[in-house]
DSSP file (Angstrom, degrees, kcal/mol; ACC not computed):
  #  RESIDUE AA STRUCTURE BP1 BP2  ACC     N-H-->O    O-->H-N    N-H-->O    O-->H-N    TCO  KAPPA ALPHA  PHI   PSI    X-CA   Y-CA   Z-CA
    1    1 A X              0   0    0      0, 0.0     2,-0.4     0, 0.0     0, 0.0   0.000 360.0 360.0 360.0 137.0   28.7  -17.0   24.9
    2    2 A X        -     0   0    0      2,-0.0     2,-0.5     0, 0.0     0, 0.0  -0.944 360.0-130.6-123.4 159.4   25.1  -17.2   25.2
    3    3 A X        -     0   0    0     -2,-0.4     2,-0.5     2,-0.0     0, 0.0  -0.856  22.3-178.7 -32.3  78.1   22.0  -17.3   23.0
    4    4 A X        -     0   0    0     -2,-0.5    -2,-0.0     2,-0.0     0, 0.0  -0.879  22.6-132.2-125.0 127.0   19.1  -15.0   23.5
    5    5 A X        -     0   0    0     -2,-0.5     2,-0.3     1,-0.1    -2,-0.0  -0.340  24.8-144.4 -76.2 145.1   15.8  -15.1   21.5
    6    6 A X        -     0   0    0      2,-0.0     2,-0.8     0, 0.0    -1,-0.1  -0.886   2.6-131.7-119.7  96.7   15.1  -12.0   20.6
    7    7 A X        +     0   0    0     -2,-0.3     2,-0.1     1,-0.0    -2,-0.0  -0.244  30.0 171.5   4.5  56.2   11.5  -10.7   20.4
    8    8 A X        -     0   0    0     -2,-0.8     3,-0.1     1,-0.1    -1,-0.0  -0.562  21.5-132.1 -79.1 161.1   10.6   -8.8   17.2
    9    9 A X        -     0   0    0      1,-0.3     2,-0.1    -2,-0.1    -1,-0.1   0.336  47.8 -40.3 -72.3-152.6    7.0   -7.7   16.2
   10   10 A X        -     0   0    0     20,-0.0    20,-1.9     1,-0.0    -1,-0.3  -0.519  58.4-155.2 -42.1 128.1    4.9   -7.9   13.3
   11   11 A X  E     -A   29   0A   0     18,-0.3     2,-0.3    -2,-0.1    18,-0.2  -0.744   5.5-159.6 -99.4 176.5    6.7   -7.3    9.5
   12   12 A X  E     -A   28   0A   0     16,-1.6    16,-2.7    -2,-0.2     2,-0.8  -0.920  27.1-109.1-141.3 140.7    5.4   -6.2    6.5
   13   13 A X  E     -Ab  27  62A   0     48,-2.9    50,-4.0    -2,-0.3     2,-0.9  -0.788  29.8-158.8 -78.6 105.1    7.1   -6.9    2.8
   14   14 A X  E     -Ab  26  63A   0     12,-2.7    12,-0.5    -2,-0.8     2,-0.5  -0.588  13.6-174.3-102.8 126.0    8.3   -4.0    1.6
   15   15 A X  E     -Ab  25  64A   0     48,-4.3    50,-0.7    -2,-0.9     2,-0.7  -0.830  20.3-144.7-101.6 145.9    8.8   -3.7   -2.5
   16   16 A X  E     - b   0  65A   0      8,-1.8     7,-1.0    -2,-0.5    50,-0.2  -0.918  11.5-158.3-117.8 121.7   10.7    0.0   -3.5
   17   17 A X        -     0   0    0     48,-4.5     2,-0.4    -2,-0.7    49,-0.2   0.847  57.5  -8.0 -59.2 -41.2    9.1    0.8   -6.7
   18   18 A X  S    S+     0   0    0     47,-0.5     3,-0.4     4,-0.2     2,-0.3  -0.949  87.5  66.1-156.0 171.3   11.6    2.9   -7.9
   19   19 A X  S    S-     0   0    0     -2,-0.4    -3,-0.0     1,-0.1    32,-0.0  -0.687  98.1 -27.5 109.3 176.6   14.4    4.7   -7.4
   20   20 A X  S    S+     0   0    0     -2,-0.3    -1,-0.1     1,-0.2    29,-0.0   0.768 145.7  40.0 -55.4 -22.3   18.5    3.3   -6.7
   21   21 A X  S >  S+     0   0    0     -3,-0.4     3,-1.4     2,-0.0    -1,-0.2   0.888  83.9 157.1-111.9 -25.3   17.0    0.3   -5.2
   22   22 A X  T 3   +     0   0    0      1,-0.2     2,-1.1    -4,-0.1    -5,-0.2   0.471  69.8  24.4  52.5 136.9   14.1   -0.1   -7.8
   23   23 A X  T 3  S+     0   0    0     -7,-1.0    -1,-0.2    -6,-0.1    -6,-0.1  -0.220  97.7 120.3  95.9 -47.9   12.8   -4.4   -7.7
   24   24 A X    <   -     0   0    0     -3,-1.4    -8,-1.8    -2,-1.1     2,-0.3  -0.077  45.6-165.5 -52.3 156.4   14.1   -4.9   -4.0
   25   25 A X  E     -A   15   0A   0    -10,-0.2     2,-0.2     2,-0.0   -10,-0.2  -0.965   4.2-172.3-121.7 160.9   12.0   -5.9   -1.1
   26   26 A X  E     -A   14   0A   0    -12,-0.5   -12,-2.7    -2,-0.3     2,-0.4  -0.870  29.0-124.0-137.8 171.3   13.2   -5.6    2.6
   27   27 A X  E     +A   13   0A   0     -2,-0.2     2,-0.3   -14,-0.2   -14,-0.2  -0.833  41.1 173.2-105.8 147.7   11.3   -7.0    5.5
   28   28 A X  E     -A   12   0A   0    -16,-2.7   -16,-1.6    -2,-0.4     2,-0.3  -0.964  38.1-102.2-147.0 165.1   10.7   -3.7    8.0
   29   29 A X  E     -A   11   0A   0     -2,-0.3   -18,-0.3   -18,-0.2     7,-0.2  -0.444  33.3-117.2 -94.0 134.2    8.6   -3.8   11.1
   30   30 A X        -     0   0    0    -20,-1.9     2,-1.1    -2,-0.3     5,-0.2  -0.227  22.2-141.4 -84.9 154.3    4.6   -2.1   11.0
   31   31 A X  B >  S-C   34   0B   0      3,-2.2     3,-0.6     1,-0.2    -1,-0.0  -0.920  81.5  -8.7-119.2 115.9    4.1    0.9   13.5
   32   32 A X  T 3  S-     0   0    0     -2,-1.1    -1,-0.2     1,-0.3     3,-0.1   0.745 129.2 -55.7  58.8  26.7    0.6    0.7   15.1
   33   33 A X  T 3  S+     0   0    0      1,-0.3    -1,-0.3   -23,-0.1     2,-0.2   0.784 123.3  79.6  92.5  32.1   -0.7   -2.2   12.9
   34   34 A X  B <  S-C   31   0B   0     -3,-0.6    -3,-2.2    25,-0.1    -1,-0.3  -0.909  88.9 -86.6-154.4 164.6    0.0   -0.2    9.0
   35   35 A X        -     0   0    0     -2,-0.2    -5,-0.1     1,-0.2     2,-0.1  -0.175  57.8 -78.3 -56.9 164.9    3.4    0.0    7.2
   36   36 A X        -     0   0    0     -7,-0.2    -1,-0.2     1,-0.1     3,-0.1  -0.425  27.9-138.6 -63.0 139.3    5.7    2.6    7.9
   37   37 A X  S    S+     0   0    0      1,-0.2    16,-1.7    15,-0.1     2,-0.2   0.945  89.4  26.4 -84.1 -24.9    4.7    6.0    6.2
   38   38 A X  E     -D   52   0C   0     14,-0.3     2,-0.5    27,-0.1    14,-0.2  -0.905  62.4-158.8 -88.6 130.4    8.8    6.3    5.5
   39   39 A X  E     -D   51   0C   0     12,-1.1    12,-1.0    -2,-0.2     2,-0.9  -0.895   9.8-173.0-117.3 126.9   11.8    4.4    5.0
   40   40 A X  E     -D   50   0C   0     -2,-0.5     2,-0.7    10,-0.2    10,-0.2  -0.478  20.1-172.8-124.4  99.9   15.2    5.2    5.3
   41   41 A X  E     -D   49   0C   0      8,-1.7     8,-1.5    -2,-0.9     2,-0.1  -0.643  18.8-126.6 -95.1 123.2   16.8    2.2    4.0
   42   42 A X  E     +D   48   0C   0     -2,-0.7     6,-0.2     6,-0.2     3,-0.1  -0.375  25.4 176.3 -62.5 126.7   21.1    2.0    4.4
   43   43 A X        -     0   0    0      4,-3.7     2,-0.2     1,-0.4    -1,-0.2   0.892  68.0 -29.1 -70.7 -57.5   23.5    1.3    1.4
   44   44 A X  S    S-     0   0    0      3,-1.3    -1,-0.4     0, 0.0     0, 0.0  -0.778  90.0 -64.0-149.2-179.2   26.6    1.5    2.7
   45   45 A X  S    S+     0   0    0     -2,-0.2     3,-0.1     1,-0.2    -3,-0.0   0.390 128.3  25.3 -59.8  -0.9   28.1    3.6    5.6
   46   46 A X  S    S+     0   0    0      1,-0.1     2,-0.7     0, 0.0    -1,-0.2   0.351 112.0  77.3-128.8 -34.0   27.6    7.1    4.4
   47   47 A X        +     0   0    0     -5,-0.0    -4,-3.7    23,-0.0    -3,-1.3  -0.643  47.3 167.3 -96.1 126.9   24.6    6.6    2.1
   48   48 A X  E     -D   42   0C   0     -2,-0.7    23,-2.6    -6,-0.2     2,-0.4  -0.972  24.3-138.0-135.1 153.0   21.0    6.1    2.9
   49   49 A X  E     -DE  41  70C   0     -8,-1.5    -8,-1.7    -2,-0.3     2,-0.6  -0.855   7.2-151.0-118.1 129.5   17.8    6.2    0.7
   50   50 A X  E     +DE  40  69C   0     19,-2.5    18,-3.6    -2,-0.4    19,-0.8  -0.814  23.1 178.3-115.6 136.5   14.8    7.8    2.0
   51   51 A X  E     -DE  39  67C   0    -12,-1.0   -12,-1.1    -2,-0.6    16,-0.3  -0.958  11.7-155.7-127.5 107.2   11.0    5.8    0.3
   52   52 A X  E     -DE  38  66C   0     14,-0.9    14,-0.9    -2,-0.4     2,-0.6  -0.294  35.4 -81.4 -80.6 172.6    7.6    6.8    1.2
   53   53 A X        -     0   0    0    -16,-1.7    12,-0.3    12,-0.2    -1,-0.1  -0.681  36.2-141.9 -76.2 120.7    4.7    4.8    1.0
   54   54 A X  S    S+     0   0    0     -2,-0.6     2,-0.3    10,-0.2    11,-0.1   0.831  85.8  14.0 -70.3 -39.3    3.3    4.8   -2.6
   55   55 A X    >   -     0   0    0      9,-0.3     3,-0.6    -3,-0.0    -1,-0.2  -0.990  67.1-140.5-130.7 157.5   -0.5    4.9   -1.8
   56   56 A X  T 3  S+     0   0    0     -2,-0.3    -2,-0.1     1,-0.3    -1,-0.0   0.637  99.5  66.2 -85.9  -9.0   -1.8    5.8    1.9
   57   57 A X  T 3  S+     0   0    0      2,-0.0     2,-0.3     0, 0.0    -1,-0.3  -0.155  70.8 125.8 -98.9  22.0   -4.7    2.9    1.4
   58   58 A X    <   +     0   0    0     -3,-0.6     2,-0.2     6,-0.1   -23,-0.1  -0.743  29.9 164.9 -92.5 144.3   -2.3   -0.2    1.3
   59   59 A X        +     0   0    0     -2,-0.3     3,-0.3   -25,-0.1     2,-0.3  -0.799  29.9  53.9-137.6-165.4   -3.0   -3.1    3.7
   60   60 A X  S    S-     0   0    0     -2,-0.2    -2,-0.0     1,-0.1     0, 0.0  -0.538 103.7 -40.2  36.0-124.0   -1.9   -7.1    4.2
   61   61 A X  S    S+     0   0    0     -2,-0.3   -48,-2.9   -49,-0.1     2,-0.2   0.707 119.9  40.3-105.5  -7.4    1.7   -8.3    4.4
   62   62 A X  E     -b   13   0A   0     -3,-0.3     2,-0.2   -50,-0.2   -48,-0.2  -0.717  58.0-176.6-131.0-169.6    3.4   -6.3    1.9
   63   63 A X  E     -b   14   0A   0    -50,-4.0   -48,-4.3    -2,-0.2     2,-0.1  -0.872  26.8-109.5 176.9 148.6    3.3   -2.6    0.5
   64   64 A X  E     -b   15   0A   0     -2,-0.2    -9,-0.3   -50,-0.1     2,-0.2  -0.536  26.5-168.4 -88.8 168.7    4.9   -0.2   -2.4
   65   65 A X  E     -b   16   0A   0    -50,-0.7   -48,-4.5   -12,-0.3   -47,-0.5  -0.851   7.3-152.1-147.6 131.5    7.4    2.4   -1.5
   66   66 A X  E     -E   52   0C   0    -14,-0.9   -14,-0.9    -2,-0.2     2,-0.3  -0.578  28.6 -99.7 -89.5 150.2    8.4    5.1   -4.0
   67   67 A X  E     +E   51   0C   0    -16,-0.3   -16,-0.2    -2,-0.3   -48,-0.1  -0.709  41.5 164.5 -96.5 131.4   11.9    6.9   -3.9
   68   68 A X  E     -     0   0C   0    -18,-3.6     2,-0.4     1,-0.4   -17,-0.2   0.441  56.4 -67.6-108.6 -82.4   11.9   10.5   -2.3
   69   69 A X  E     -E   50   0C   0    -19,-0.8   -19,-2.5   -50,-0.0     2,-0.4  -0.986  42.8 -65.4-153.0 163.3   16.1   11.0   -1.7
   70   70 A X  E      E   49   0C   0     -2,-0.4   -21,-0.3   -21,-0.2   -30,-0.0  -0.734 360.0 360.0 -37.8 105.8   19.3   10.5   -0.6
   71   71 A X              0   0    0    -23,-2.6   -22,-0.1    -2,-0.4    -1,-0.1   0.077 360.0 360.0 -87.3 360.0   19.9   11.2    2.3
């Protein structure tokens, strides 16, 4: 078995304001140097929760996300 470092980009702290996951933060990766304008973060194997960006003017290391739906 081998070992191989694996390369990831830049993250961003992402906190979901509200919603089923309401409190959490996840780490997710920045697209083109900004948070992601969408998240579609997995519960469990059937369910996933889809979180937009709460204002379009956020920058540094973290950023809110608001609850849109289930998905």
């Amino acid at each position: 078995m081998s070992s191989r470092l694996v390369e990831r980009g830049p993250t961003i702290s992402a906190t979901l304001r509200d919603g089923p996951l309401e409190g959490r933060s996840i780490e997710v990766g920045v697209v083109e140097a900004r948070p992601p304008k969408t998240l579609d973060v997995p519960v469990d194997d059937t369910t996933t929760y889809r979180y937009c960006l709460a204002e379009w003017g956020q920058s540094g290391t973290s950023a809110v996300y608001t609850f849109l739906y289930r998905a």
